[in-house]
Every structure is written in C-alpha cells, then in structure tokens.
N, C-alpha and C positions, 0 to 999 in steps of 0.2 A: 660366589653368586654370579648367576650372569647377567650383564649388561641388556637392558630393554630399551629400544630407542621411542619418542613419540610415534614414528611411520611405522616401528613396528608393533606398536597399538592398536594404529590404523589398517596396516593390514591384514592385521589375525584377526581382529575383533569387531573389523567395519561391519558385518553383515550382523552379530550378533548384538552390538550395542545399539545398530540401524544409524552410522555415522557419516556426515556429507561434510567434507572439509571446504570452509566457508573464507577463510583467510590465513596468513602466514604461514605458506608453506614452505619459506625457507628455514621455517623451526622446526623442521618434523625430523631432523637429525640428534636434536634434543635428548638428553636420555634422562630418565625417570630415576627420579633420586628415593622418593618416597612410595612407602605398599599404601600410604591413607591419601582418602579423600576428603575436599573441603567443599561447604557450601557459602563463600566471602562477603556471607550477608552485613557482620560488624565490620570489616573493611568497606565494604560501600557504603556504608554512613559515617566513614572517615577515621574511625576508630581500628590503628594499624599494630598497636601496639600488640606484639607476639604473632603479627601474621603469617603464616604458613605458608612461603612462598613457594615452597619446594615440591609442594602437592600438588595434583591435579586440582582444578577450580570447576565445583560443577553448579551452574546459576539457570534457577527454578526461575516459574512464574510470579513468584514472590516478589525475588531479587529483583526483576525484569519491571516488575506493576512499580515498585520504589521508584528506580531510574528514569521510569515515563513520566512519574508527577514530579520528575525537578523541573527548572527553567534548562535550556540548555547550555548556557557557560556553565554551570553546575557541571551539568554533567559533561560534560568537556572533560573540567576539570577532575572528578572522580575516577575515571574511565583511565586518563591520561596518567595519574598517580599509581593505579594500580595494576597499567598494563605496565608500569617502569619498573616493576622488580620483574626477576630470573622466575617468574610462570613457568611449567612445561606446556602446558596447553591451557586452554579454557572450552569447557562444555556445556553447550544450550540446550535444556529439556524440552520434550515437546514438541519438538518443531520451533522453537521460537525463531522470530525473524529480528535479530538486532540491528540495534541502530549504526546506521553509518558509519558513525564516529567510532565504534567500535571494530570495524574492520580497517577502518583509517589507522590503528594505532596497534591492531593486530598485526598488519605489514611492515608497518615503521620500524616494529621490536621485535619481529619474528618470533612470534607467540601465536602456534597453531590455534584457530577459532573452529569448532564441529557445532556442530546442531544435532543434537538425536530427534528421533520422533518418542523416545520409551518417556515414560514418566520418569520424575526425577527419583520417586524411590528406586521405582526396578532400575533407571541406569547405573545409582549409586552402588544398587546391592549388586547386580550385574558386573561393575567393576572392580568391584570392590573383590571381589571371589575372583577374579583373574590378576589381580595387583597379588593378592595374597598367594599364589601358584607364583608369578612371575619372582615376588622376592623370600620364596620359602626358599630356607637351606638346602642345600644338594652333597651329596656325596657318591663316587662310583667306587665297588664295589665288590672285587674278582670272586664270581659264586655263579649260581644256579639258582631262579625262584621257580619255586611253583605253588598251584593251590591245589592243595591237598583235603577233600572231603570239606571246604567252605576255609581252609585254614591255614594262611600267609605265612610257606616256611622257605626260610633263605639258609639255602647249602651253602656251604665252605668247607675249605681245606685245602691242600697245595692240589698244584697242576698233577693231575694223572690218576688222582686219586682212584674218579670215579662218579665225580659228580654228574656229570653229563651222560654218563648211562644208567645210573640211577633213576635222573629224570625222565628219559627213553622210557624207560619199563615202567616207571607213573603213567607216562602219555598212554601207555599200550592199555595199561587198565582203566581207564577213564578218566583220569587228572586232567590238570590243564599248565600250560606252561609258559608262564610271562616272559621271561629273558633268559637268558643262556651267557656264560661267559662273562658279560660287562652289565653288573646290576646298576641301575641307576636309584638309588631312593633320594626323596623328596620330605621335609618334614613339614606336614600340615597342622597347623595349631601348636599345643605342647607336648601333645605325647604320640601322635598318631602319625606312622612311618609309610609312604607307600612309594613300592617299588613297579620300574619300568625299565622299558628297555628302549635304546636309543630308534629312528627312525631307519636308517642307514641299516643296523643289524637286524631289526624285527625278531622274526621267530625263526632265526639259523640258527642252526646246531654244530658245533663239531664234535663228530662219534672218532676215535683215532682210529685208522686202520678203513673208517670208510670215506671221508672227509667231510666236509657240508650240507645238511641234507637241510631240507627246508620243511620244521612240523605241521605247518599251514596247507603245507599243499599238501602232505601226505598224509595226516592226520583225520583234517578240514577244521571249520574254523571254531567247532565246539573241541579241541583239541588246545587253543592257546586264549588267552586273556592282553588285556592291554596292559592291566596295571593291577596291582593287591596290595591290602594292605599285611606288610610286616609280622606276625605275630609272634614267631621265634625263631630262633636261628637254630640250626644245625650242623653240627660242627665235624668231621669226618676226619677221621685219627687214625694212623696203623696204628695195628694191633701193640704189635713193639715198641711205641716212640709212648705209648699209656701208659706213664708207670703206676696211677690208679685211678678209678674210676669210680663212679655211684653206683651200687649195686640194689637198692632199695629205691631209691628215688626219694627220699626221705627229702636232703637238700637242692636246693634249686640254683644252677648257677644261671651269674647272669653276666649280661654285656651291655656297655653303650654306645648307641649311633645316634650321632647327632644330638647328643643331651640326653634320648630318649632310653632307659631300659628295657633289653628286654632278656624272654627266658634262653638257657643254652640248653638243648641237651647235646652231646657228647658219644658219639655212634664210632667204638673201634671197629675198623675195616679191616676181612679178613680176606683169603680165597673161599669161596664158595657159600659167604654169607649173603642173604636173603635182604640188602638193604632196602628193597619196595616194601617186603610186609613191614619191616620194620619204622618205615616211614610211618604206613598208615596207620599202626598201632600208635606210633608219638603222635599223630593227627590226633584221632581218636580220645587216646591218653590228655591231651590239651584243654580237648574240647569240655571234658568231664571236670577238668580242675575249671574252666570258666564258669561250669555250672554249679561250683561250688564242693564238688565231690573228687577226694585226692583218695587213689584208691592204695599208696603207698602208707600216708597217715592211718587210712583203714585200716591197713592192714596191722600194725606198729600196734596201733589202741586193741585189737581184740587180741595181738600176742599178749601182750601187758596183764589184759584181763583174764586170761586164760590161767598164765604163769598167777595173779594173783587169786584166781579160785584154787590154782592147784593148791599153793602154800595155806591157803587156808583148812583146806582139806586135810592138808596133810597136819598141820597144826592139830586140832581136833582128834585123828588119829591119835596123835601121840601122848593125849592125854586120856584117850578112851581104855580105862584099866580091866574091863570087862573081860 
C-alpha cells in the first residue's frame, strides 16, 4: 500500500474538500495511518477511553457550540489533553473560526489545523471516499485492459504473445483501451476490481516491429478510458503449451486478485486466428451469463432432453407388437 502524507491530503484534495491550513504546518509531513474518520465528540467531554488517535479528527458545530459553553481553563484544559496524542490532523466544518488556544496547541504539537467551508457530512463523506482509494489494496499486473462492449476484460499471457495487437484491432473496431503493458488494479470494497494505468505511461502502446505509438493521439479520446472495472480475465495460451481445454463452456475457471474472484476463459493462440472476433463474442458470451442466460448449460439441458425423448420413443417402439 502506499504511503499518504497529511500535505499530501492537502495538496490533492484542498480544492475539493475547500481546505485553508490554519495551524501546524510542521505536521503536514505526518502520514496517515488510518482510511476512517472521527468526530471526537466523547473525547471532548473527557471520556478518552479507546480514543482513535490514529484518525483524521473532523469537529462539527456541535463539537465547537460544547467548547464555547465551557469556562476557559476548561477549555484549556481539554483542547490541551487532546491535542497531546499522535492526531494526523484536525478538521473544522463549515468555516468554523477556532479558538486561539486551539492553534496555540496546534503549533506546539505539530498537529495540522484546516477549516473547510463543506458541511461536516459532505466533508466526512467527501473524505471519507478518497481515505478509502488512498488505502485500497493495489497490485500491478503484466497484461492488457480493455473494455470491450461495456465489459472489463484483463488480457494475459507471456511477453510476445499477442496481447497488444489484439488490443490494436479492438481500438480499430471501436473498443476502448485503459492501459497497455503495466496494469494497475485497485481493490474497492470486497469484491470490486478496477484497473488503471500509471500517469507516466498513459495510453502508450508497444506494437513490436513498430514501437510506441501513442492511442490517444491516433485513435482520439473515445478510443481510451481512464479506469474499468475488472470483470474477467483472459488468459492467452499457445496452441501447443494446451494440453486441454473447455470445449463446451460448461465449467467456469476461475482466478484471484486481491482476495477477489473472478471468471478465466482460456483463448489458445494460433497463426491466423481471429482473436478480435473472438474477444467480442467472450464480451457478449459474459454479458448473457450476467443476465442470467448460460447458453452452454442451454445447450447441455436440451441435448439431455432430446436424448431422453429419443429413449423414450424408442422404448415404446419396442414394445409396440403391432
């Protein structure tokens, strides 16, 4: 997982949280231990036991209306107990304008102080949806994504196969194509995968024989996506290295990344195979089983019933002495 510092909170997210750093900026080198947020309502009325010091601290007009009806050694004293643990930052909703003493003790302990103007739900939910990206699992990923007719499918196989001209001739028919070479996925929630591709590479391509070509500029930009989510993988095999395969589609192989399963199919690669149509028909083929309709089991149940009307027929026959 990678490391998120408080300033780099502040810099990605100042314009979107609407954040004004108000005190302790020697804390913003700080890094974020925790994806949850806290509102330190039972710690400001002194009650510390199991406090969550490791969280970001987001304090409403609630919090704020308490601390104005102490006396001030009170509040001194609160302010000063709870800025003394390891805070990564503390966050004012609203615009609030805090008390003195609170940036007094913000510096003292280098404990970043912001002020938003967002209300304290949208900040929480707000952050709360970039905590959860910042500390989702990550893994990279030597493949090819593309989406295919609405439908998240992540090529593999060894180097040369084929992957990347496979993708080509998606782009050519109207696909779109997330990342090339170096897949990035991200796992969001429990089951949901979605893949990207780094800043630095974008939407390069290496074709062998022609080198770099850039799909963005040649395509345009209904030609690439930023990010999809996962839905199967595709797995891409010589023909020879097969020693067998699904011929029916009857079973479903599968794999996992990151905890998550998902479906494989298994495409041996020949000379002169057609692996675009072949994509879109597995596209296609997916989309039917999502909708409840596996046209392999179809098929299976009306062999079955077929074979048992023959037998029955035939049965009958052989009793008919006419």
């Amino acid at each position: 997982m990678e490391e998120y510092s408080v300033g780099q909170l502040f810099k990605t997210r100042k314009a979107a949280l609407e954040l004004t750093l108000l005190a302790g900026e020697s804390g913003l080198e700080k890094i974020l231990e925790s994806r949850e947020v806290q509102r330190p309502s039972m710690a400001l009325m002194g009650w510390l036991k199991g406090f969550a010091e490791e969280r970001i601290q987001v304090i409403g007009k609630t919090e704020i209306a308490y601390l104005q009806s102490l006396p001030r050694a009170k509040l001194r004293e609160i302010i000063e107990i709870i800025m003394s643990f390891k805070i990564p930052c503390v966050i004012l909703s609203k615009s609030i304008v805090p008390s003195p003493i609170f940036l007094e003790f913000a510096d003292h302990n280098s404990i970043p102080l912001f002020s938003s103007k967002l209300a304290t739900v949208d900040l929480i939910n707000k952050l709360s949806a970039w905590l959860d990206i910042a500390f989702a699992p990550k893994v990279n990923i030597h493949g090819t994504m593309m989406d295919v007719y609405g439908v998240g499918m992540l090529y593999t196989g060894k180097s040369g196969i084929g992957k990347s001209e496979c993708a080509l001739d998606l782009v050519e028919r109207g696909h779109r194509l997330i990342v090339d070479d170096v897949v990035e996925i991200c796992k969001h929630g429990d089951n949901v995968l979605i893949a990207s591709g780094s800043q630095l590479l974008g939407h390069h391509m290496e074709i062998r024989g022609v080198g770099i070509v850039d799909i963005e500029r040649l395509f345009g930009v209904r030609a690439v996506r930023m990010q999809k989510r996962v839905e199967l993988e595709v797995r891409l095999v010589m023909w020879g290295e097969l020693p067998e395969y699904e011929r029916l589609g009857i079973e479903t192989e599968k794999t996992t990344i990151l905890g998550v399963e998902l479906p494989v199919v298994t495409i041996p690669v020949s000379p002169g195979k057609n692996l675009t149509a072949v994509s879109e028909v597995v596209a296609m083929n997916h989309m039917l089983k999502i909708y409840g309709e596996n046209p392999a089991h179809a098929f299976v149940e009306r062999l079955n019933e077929e074979i048992r009307r023959k037998a029955l027929v035939q049965e009958y026959l052989n009793e008919d002495i006419e």
